[in-house]
KEKE-3310 file (N, C-alpha, C; in steps of 0.2 Angstrom, whole numbers, plus 5000, padded with zeros to 4 digits):
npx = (4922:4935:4941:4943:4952:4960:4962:4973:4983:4990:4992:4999:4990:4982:4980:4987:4995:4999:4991:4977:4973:4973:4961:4951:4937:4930:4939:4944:4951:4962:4964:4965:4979:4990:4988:4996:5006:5011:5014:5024:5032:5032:5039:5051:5057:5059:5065:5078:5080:5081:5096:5103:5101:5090:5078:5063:5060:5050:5045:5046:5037:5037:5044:5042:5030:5024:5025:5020:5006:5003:5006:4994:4983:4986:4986:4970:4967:4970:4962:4950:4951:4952:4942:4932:4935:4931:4918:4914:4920:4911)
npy = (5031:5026:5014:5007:4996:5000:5013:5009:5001:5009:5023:5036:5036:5040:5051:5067:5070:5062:5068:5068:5058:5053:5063:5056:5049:5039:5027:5016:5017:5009:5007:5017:5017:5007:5012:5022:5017:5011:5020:5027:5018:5018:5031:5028:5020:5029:5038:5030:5026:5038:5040:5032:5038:5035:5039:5047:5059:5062:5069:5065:5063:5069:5062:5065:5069:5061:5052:5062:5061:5049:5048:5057:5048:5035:5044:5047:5035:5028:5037:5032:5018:5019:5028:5015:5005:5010:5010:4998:4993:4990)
npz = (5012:5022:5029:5047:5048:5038:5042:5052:5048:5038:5041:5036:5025:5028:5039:5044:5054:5069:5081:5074:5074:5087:5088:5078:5082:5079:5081:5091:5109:5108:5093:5091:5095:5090:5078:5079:5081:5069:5063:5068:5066:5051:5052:5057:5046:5036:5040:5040:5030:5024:5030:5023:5011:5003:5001:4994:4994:5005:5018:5035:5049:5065:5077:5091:5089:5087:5100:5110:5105:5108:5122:5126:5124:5133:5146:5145:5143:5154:5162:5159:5163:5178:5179:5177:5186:5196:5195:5196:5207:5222)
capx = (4925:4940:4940:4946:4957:4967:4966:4979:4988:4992:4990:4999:4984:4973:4982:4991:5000:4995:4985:4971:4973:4969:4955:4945:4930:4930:4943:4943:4960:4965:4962:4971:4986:4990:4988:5000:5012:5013:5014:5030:5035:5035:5042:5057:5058:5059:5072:5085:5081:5086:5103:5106:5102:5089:5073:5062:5059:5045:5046:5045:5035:5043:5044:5040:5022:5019:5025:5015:4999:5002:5004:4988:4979:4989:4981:4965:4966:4971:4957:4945:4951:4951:4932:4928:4936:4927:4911:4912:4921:4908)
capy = (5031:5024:5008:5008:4992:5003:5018:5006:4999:5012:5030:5040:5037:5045:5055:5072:5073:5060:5070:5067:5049:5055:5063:5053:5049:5030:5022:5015:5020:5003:5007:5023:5015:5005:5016:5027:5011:5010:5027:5028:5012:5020:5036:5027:5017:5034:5040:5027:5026:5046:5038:5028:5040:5032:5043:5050:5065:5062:5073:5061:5067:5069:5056:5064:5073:5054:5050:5065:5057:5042:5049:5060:5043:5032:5046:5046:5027:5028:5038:5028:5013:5020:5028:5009:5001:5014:5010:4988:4990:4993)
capz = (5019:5026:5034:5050:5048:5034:5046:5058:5042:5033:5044:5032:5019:5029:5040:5041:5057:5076:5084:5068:5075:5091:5084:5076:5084:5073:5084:5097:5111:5108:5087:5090:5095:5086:5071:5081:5082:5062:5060:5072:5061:5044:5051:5057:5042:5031:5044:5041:5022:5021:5032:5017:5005:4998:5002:4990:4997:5010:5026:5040:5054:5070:5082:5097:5090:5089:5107:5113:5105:5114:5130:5127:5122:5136:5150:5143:5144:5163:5166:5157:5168:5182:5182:5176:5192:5202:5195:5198:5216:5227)
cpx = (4930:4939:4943:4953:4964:4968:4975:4983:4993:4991:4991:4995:4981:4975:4989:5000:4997:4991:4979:4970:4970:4963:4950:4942:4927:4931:4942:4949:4963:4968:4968:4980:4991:4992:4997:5009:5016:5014:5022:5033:5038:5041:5051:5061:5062:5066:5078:5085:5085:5094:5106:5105:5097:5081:5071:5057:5053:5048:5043:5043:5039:5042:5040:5032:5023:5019:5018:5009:4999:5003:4999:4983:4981:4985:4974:4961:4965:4967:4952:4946:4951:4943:4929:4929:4933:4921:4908:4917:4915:4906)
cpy = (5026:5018:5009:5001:4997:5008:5016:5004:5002:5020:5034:5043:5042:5053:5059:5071:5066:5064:5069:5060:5051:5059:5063:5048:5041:5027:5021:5017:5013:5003:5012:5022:5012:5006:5020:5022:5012:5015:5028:5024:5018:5027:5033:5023:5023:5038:5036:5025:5033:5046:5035:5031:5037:5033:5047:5057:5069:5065:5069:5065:5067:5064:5060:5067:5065:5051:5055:5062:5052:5044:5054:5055:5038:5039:5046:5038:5025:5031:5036:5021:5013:5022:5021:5004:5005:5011:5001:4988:4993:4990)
cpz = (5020:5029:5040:5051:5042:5036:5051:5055:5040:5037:5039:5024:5021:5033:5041:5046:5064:5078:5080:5071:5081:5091:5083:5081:5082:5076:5089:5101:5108:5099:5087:5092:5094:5080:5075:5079:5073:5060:5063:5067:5056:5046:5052:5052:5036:5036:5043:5033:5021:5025:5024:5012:5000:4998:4995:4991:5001:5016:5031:5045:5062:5077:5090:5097:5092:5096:5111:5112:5109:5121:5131:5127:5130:5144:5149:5145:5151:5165:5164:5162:5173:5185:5180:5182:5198:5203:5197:5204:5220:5233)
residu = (UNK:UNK:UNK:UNK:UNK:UNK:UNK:UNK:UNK:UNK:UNK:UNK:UNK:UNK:UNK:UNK:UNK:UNK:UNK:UNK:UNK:UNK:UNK:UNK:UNK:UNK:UNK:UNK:UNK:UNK:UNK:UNK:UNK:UNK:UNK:UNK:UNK:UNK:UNK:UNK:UNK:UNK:UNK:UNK:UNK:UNK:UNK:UNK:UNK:UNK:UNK:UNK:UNK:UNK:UNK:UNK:UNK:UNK:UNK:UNK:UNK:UNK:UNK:UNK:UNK:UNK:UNK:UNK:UNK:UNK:UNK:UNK:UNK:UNK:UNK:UNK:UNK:UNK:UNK:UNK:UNK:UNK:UNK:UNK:UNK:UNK:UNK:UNK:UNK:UNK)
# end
């Protein structure tokens, strides 16, 4: 099994595509974003390497599935804090 610190490290070990990060059931949102963060990293990394010609022929996922993920996770999050401040004002 996977660690969860190498799930945040390294995302493309483990996973295919974001949404899989959204997902899993492991992380926590804070976990999941993070992973999401390095995932965005490398992509942009593999994106300015195949500028330079210097790719080896890895398909870079697409920037916006991974924004998407983040704003599925980023509402999710909003409405988890939101039922948490309903439930300690009273």
């Amino acid at each position: 099994m996977t660690s969860n610190k190498t799930k945040i490290a390294n995302p493309a070990a483990v996973y295919d595509d974001p949404q899989q990060i959204v997902d899993d059931v492991n992380l926590s949102t804070e976990e999941k974003l993070k992973a999401l963060d390095s995932m965005e990293y490398d992509c942009n990394q593999l994106l300015v390497a195949a500028d330079e010609r210097l790719h080896g022929g890895e398909q870079p996922l697409k920037i916006s599935d991974i924004h998407l993920a983040r704003e599925t996770l980023s509402g999710v999050k909003a409405s988890l804090d939101s039922a948490n401040n309903s439930k300690t004002s009273v």
